[in-house]
C-alpha positions in Angstrom: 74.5 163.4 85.3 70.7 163.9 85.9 69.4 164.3 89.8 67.1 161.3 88.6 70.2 159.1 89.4 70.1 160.1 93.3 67.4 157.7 93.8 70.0 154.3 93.4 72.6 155.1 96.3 71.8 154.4 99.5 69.5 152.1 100.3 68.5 149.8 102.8 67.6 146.1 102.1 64.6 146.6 103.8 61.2 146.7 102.5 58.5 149.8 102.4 55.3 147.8 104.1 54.8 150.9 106.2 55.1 153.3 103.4 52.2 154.8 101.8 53.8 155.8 99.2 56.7 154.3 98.2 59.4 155.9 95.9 59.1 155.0 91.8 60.9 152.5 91.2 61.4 153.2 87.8 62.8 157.0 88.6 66.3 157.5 86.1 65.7 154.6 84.2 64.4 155.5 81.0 65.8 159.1 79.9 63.7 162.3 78.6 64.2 161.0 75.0 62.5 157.4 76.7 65.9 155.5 75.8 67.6 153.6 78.5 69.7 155.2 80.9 72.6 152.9 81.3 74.6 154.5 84.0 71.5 154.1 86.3 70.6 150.6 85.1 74.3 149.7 85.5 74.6 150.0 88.5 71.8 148.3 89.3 73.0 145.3 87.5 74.7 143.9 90.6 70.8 143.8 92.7 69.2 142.6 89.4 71.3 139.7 89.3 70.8 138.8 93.2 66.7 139.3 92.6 67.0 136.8 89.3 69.1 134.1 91.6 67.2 134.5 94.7 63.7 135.8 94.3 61.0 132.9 94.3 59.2 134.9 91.8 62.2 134.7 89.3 62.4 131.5 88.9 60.9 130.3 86.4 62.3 133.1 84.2 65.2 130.5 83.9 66.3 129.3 80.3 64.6 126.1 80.5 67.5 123.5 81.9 66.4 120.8 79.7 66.4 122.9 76.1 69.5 124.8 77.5 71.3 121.3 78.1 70.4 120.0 74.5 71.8 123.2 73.0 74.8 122.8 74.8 75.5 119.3 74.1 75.0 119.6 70.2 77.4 121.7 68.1 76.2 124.8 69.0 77.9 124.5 72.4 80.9 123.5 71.3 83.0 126.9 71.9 81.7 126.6 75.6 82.8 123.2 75.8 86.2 123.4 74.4 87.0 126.6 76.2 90.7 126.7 78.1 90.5 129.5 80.3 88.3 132.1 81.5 88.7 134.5 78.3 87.8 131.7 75.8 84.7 130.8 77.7 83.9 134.2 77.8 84.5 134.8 73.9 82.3 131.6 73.8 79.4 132.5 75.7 79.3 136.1 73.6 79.2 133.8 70.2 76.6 131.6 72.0 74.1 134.2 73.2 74.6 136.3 69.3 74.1 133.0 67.4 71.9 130.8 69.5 70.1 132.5 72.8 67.3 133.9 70.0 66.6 129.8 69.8 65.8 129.1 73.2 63.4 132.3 73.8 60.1 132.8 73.2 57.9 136.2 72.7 56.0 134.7 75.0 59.0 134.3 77.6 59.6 137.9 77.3 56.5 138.8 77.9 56.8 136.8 81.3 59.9 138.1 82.1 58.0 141.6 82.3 55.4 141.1 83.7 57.2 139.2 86.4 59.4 142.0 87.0 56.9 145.0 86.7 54.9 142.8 89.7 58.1 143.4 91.6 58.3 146.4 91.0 54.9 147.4 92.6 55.4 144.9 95.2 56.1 147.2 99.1 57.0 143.6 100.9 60.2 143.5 98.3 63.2 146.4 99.9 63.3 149.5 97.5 67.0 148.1 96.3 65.2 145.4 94.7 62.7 146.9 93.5 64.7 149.4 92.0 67.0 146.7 90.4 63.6 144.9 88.9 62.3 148.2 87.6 65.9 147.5 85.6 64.8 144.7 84.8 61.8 145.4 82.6 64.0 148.2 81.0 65.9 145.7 79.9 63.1 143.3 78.9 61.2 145.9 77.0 63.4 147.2 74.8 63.0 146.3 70.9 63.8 142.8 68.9 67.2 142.9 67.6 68.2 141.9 64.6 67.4 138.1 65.3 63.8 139.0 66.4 65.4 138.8 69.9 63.2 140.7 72.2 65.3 141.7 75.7 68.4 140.0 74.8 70.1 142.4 77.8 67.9 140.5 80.4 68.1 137.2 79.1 71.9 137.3 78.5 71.8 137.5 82.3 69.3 134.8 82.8 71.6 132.6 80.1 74.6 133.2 82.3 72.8 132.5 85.5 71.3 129.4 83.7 74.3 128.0 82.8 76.3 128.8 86.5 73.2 126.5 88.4 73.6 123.8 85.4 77.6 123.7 86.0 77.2 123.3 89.8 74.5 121.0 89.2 77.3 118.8 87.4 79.7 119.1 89.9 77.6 118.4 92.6 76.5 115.0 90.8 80.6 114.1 90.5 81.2 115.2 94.4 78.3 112.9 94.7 79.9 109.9 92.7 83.2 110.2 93.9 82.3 110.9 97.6 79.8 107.9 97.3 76.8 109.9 97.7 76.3 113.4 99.6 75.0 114.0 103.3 72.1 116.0 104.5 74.3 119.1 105.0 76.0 119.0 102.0 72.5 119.2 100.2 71.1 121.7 102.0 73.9 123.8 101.5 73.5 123.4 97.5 70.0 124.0 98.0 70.2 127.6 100.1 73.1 128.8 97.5 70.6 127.5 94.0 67.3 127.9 95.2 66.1 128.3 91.3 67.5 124.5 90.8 65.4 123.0 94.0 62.3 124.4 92.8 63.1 123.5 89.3 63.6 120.0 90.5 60.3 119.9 92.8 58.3 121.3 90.1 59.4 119.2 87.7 58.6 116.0 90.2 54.8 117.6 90.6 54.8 117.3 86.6 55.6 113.6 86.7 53.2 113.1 89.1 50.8 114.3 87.6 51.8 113.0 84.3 51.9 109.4 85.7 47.9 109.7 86.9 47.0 110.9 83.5 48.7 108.1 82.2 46.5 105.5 84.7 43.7 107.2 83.6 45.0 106.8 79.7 45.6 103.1 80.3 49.2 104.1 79.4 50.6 102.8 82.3 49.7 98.6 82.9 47.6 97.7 85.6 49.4 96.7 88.4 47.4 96.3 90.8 45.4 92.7 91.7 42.3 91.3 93.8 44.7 90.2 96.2 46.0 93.7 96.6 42.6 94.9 96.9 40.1 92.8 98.7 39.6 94.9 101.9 38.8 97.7 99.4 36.7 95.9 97.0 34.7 94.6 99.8 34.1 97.7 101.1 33.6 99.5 98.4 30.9 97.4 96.7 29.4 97.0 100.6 29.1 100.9 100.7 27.7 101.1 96.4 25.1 98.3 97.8 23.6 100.4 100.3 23.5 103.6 98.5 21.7 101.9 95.5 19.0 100.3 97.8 18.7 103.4 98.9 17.8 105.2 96.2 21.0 107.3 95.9 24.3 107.4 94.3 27.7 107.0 96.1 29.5 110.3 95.8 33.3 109.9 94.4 34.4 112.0 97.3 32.3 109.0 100.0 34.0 106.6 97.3 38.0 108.0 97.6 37.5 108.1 101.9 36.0 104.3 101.9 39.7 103.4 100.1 41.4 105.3 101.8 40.7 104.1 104.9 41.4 100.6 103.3 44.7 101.3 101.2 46.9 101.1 103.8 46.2 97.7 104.9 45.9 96.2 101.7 49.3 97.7 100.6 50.7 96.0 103.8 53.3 92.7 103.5 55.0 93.9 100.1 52.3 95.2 97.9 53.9 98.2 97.2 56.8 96.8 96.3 55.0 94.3 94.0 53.2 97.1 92.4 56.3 99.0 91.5 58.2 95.5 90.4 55.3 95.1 87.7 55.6 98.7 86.4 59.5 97.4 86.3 59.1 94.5 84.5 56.3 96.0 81.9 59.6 98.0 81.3 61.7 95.4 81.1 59.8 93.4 78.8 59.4 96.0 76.3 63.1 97.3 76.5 63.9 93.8 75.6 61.1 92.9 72.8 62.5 96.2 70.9 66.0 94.5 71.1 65.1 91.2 69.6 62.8 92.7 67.2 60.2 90.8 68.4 57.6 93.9 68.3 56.0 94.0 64.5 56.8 98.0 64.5 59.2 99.9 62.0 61.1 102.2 64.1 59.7 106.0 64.2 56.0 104.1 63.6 53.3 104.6 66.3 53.3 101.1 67.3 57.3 101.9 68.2 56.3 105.4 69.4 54.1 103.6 72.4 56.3 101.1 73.1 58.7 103.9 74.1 56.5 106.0 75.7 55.2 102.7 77.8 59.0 102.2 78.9 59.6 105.9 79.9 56.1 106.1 81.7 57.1 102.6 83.3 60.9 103.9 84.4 59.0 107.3 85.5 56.5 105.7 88.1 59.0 103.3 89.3 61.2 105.9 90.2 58.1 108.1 91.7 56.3 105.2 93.8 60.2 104.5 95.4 59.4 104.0 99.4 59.0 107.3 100.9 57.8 109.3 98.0 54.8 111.1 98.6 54.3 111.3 95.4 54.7 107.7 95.1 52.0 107.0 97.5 49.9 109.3 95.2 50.5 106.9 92.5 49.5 104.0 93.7 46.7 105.3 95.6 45.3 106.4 92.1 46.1 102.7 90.8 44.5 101.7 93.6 41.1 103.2 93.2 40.9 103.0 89.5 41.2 99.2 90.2 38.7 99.0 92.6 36.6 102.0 90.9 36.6 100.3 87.4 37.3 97.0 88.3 40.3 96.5 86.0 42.6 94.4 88.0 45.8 93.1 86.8 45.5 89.1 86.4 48.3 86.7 85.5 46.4 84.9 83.2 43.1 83.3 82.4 42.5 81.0 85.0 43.5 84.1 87.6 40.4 86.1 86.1 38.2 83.3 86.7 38.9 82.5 90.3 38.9 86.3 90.3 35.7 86.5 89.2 34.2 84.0 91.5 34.8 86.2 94.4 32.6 88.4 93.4 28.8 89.2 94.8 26.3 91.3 93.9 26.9 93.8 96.7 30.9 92.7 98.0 32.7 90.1 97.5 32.0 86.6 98.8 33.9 84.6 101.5 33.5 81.1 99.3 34.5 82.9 96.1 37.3 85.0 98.1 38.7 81.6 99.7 39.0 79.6 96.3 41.0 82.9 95.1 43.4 82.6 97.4 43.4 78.7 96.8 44.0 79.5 93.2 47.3 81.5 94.4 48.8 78.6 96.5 48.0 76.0 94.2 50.0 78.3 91.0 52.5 78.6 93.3 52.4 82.2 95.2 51.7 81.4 98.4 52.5 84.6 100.0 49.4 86.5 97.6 47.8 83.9 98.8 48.4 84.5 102.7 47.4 88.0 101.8 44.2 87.2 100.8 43.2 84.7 103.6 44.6 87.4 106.1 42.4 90.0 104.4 39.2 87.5 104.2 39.2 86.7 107.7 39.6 90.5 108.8 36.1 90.5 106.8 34.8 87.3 107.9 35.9 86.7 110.9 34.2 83.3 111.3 34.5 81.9 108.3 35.8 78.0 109.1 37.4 78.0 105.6 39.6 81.1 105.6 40.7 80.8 109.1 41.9 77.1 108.3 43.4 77.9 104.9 44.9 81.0 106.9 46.7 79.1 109.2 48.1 76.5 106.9 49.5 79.4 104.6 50.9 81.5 107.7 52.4 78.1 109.4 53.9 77.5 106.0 55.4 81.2 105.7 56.6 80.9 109.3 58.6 77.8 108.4 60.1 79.2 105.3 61.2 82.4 107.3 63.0 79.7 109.6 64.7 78.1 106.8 65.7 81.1 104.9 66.9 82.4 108.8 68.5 79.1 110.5 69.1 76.8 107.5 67.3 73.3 107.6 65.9 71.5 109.9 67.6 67.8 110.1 66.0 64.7 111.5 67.1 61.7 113.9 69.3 60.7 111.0 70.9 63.9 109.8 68.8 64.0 107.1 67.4 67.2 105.5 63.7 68.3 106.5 61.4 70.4 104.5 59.2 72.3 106.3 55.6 71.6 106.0 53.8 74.0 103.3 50.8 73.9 101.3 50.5 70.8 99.0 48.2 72.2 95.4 44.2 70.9 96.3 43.4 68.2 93.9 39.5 69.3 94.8 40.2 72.9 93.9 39.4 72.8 90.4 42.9 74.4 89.3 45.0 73.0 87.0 49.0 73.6 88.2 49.7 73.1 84.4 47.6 76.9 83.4 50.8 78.6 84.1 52.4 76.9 81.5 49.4 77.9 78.9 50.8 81.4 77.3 48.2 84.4 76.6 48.8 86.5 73.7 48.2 90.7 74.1 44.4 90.2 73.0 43.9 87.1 75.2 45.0 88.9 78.4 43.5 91.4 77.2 40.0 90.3 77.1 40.7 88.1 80.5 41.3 91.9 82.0 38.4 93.0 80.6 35.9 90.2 81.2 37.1 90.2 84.9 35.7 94.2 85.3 32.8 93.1 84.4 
């Protein structure tokens, strides 16, 4: 056996920082004749497989869970599925990796794979074992195609065996989850610090929603969700600030434009906005889920018509799940819905009359307190008196003094108070026993809204052009 071979026993798990020089990692890899030396990168397998589980910069050298999970469910996972014992799921995974593992590699993932590896390999922060066992690594990587085309197939048979372990425990982790009725903060953490690779796969994967779902705002794949009454502070403020800058000659900078809404957002979102933002992304959902099933959509299956209505309901399901309470990704979300809205001016309205009171509120550098208060007397009088309250709440923070929203304010927030009583402490009886609504807010006859507009259905194109007239 060559002296070359010295160089893997005994060493410390520490790294070479302090060393000028450190040892080549690559010493009694390759032979004289430039083959592999297996002995050497045998007994390095043990460190190669630690470095591929545990090393950040390996993780993404994972067979991709989601292609690895379609290949398993479909007939070419069958051995691995049916497997008894040990030995058969052994035999299986052989037959796998011969038949299918060429499938689910690219030339481009072993090209990764080694350069990933060689970067280890030169890196003194990583302890010499390691770097030894990655210098293995790209031995393995680097060798020729086999017969498949199969480039590194001694690498990636480890990665496929990994792979699959983190899936499994994945699995079992969901079922201790269902039948322990969910998992504690220890229990997690502990999955977590045993399959890093999975965590990061999973956070990674939730940055790529993310920022899937503000492509999709900005693609108008995603419904508007958010509406004037969600957005008045912001609007005002907004157009306020765009006012200024214009009369002065200059142009508000997007950057001045994002810190103006943010300062805004939060108020805005307060009393249930969020939550109504995220049930309208749920009902778009909901509303195509069930037009598919009654054939009520004029699309063939597999057309492009069909095609977006899916993609609508996946990119629906996706931001509802994101924008959950407590997501900061979620907040991202709807912060980007936010200002788009109030950017753009393409609000989400209920109907026709809605843009119009909408509209109204509307100045030539903000909004205006008449045109604000008749929008939030259009939302009482169709019935929504808690937008409404919103509204009024948000006008008077802006107009203080305003006789009209502070009264109208009042009259909504007594009306809410009382209903919070009810829903709390049942009704209220009179001198006879008899039942007592509280007082709330009658429709204004004087307003100029019809309570019959909700009844009046808009078609796509109708709503449609009501969205777009209103961002004018």
């Amino acid at each position: 056996m060559p002296d070359t071979h010295d160089a893997d026993t005994g060493d410390a798990d520490t790294g070479d920082a302090d060393d000028k020089q450190a040892p080549d990692a690559f010493k009694g890899v390759f032979r004289e004749d430039g083959g592999l030396d297996t002995d050497v990168v045998g007994r390095r397998l043990p460190t190669l497989v630690e470095l591929l589980r545990h090393q950040e910069a390996c993780f993404d050298l994972r067979i991709d869970f989601d292609t690895l999970s379609h290949a398993l469910v479909s007939t070419a996972g069958t051995g691995l599925r049916d497997a008894a014992d040990d030995e058969e799921l052994e035999a299986a995974l052989r037959d796998f990796s011969i038949h299918h593992l060429h499938e689910l590699i690219s030339d481009e993932d072993a090209e990764a794979a080694c350069a990933v590896l060689q970067a280890l390999t030169e890196d003194t922060s990583v302890s010499r074992k390691r770097r030894q066992a990655a210098a293995a690594g790209v031995g393995l990587a680097s060798g020729l195609p086999d017969d498949r085309g199969l480039r590194g197939r001694g690498l990636f048979d480890l990665l496929l065996r990994i792979s699959l372990e983190e899936l499994h425990a994945q699995e079992d982790l969901k079922r201790r989850a269902d039948a322990d009725g969910g998992l504690n903060a220890k229990d997690l953490e502990q999955f977590w610090g045993k399959y890093p690779a999975l965590k990061h796969h999973y956070e990674q994967r939730y940055r790529k929603d993310v920022q899937a779902l503000l492509q999709a705002i900005d693609d108008d794949v995603l419904p508007h969700v958010i509406s004037v009454d969600l957005a008045v502070r912001g609007t005002h403020a907004l157009l306020s600030a765009v006012a200024v800058s214009t009369a002065a000659g200059e142009e508000l900078a997007t950057d001045r434009a994002a810190e103006i809404l943010r300062d805004t957002f939060e108020d805005d979102m307060l009393d249930g906005g969020r939550e109504l933002a995220i049930a309208r992304w749920s009902a778009a959902a909901a509303e195509a889920r069930a037009a598919g099933a009654l054939g009520e959509t004029s699309s063939e299956p597999g057309s492009d018509a069909d095609a977006a209505r899916i993609t609508l309901i996946g990119t629906c399901d996706r931001a509802t799940r994101i924008a959950a309470p407590g997501s900061p990704g979620g907040e991202m979300v709807l912060f980007h819905a936010y200002m788009r809205a109030v950017v753009e001016g393409s609000f989400h309205v209920q109907d026709a009359p809605e843009a119009a009171a909408a509209r109204a509120a509307f100045g030539e550098s903000g909004l205006l307190p008449e045109g604000v208060l008749g929008y939030a007397k259009h939302l009482a009088a169709r019935g929504d008196p808690d937008e409404a309250l919103h509204v009024a709440v948000a006008g008077i923070e802006i107009w203080p003094d305003d006789e009209g929203l502070r009264s109208l304010g009042t009259v909504l927030a007594e009306a809410h108070e009382g209903t919070a009583r009810g829903k709390s402490h049942g009704p209220t009886y009179g001198e006879r026993g008899e039942t007592v609504a509280e007082d709330g807010l009658a429709p204004d006859a004087t307003d100029g809204d019809d309570n019959d507009d909700s009844d009046d259905e808009l078609d796509d194109d109708e709503l449609a052009a009501a969205n777009a007239d209103l961002s004018k």
